[in-house]
One Martini backbone bead per residue (centre of mass of N, CA, C, O) as a GRO file, in nm:
protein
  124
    1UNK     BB    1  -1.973   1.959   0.607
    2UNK     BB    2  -1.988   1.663   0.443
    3UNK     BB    3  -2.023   1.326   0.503
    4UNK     BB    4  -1.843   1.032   0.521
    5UNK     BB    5  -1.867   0.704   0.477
    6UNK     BB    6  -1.713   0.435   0.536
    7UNK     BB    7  -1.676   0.138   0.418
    8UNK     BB    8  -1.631  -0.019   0.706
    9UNK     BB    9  -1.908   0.046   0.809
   10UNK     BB   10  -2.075  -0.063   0.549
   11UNK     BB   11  -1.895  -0.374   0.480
   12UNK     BB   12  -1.750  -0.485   0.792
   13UNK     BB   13  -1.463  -0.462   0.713
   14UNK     BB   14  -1.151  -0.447   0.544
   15UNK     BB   15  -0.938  -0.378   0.354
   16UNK     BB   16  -0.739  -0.514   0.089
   17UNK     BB   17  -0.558  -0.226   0.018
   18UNK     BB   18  -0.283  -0.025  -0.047
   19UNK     BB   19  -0.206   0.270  -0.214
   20UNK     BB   20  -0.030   0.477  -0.400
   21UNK     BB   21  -0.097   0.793  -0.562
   22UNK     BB   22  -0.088   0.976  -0.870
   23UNK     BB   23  -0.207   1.224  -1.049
   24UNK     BB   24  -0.323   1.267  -1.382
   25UNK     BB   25  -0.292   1.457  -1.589
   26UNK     BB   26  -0.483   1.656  -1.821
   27UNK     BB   27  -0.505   1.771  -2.064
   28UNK     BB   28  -0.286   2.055  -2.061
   29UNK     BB   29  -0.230   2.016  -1.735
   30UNK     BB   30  -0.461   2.008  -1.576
   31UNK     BB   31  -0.647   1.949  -1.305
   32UNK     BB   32  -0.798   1.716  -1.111
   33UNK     BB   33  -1.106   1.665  -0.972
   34UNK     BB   34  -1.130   1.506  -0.655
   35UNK     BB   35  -1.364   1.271  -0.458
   36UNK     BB   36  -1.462   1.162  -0.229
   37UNK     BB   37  -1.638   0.855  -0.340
   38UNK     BB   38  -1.597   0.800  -0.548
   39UNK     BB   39  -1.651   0.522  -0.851
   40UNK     BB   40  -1.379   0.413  -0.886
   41UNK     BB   41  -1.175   0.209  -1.053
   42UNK     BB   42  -0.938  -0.090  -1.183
   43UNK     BB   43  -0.632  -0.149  -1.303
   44UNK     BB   44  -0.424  -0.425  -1.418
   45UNK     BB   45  -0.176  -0.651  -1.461
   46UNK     BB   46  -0.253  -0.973  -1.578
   47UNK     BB   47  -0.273  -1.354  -1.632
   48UNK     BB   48  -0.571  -1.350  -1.621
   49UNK     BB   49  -0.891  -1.415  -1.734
   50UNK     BB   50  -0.941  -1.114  -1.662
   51UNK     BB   51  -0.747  -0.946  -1.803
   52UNK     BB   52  -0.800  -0.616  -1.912
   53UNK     BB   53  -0.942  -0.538  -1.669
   54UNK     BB   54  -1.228  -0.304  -1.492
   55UNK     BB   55  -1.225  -0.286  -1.168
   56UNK     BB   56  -1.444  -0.331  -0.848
   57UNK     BB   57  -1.185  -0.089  -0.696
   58UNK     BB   58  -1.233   0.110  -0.409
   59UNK     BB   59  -1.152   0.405  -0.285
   60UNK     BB   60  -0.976   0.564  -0.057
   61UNK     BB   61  -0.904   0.860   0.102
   62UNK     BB   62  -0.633   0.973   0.252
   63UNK     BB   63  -0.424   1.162   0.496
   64UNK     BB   64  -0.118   1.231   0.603
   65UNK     BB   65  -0.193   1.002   0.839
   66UNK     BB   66  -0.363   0.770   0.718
   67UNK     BB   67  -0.688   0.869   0.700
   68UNK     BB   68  -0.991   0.932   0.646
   69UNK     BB   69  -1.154   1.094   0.459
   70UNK     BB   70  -1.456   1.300   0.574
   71UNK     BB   71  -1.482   1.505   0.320
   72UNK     BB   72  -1.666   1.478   0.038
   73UNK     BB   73  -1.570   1.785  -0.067
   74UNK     BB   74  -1.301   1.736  -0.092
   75UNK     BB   75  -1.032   1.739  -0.206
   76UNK     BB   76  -0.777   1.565  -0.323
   77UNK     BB   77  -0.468   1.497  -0.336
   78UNK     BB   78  -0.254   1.411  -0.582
   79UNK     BB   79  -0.084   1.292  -0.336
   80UNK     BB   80  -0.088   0.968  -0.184
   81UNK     BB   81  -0.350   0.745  -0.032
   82UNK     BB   82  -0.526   0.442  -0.059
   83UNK     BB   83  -0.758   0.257   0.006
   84UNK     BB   84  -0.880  -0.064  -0.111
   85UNK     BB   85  -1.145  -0.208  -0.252
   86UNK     BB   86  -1.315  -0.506  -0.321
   87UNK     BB   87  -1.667  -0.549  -0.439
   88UNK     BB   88  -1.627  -0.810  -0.542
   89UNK     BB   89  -1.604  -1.113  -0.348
   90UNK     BB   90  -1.525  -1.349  -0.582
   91UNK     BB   91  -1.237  -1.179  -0.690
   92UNK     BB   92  -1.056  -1.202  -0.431
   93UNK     BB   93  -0.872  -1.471  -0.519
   94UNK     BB   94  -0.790  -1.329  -0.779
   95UNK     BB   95  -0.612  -1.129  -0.666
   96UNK     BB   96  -0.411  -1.250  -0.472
   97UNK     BB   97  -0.292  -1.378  -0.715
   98UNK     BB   98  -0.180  -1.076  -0.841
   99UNK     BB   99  -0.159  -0.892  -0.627
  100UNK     BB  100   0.142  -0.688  -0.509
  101UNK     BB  101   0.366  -0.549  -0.349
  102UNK     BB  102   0.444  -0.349  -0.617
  103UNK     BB  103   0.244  -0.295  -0.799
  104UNK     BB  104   0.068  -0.162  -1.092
  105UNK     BB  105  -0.175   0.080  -1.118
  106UNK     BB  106  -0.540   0.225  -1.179
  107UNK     BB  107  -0.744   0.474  -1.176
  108UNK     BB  108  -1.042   0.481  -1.291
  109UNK     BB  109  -1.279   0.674  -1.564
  110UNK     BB  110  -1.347   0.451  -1.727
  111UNK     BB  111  -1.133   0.469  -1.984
  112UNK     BB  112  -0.972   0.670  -1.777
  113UNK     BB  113  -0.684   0.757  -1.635
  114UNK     BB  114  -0.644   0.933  -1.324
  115UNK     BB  115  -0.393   0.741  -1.183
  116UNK     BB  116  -0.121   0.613  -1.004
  117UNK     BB  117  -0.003   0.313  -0.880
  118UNK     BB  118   0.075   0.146  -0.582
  119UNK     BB  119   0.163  -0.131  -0.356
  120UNK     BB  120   0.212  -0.098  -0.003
  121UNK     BB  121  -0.072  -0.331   0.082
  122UNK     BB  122  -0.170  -0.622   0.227
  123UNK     BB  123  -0.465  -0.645   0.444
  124UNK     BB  124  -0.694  -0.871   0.366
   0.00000   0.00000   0.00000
């Protein structure tokens, strides 16, 4: 087992919220493999001016019990929670701004969502 440093180690702070995500069959209906750490993006809908973009809003999964999954090699589970971390902290303010508890996004890669969410805490 190779270990995963958490963002919390790493960035000094709380992450910014949690969301619910369900991971999105690929064409086929293929499984994805999704590892811990992986650099996915995030985007929602919002009527600011950068609305329509996706944003360096990076995961941390979860495991069943709401801890940080700590084996960057474990596939994460299809449905999950996970940690959102907003690495551009510039524009913490702007999603404060419409980030809200029941908010609806995506965990993308590249253009492609690989996975749908919900917002279900906002934590700091």
């Amino acid at each position: 087992m190779e270990g995963y440093t958490p963002y919390s180690d790493i960035l000094k702070r709380l992450p910014d919220f949690r969301v619910q995500y369900q991971v999105l069959a690929k064409e086929g209906n293929d499984h994805r493999y999704i590892l811990q750490g992986s650099r996915f993006d995030f985007r929602y809908s919002n009527d600011g001016h950068l609305k329509n973009s996706h944003y360096m809003i990076w995961p941390e999964f979860e495991d069943e019990g709401g801890f940080t999954t700590l084996d960057k090699w474990l596939p994460v589970q299809p449905l999950g929670t996970a940690k959102m971390w907003i690495v551009n902290q510039t524009l913490k303010e702007y999603h404060r701004l419409y980030l809200k508890v029941g908010s609806i996004g995506y965990i993308t890669n590249g253009s492609e969502d690989i996975a749908i969410c919900e917002v279900i805490e906002i934590v700091d």
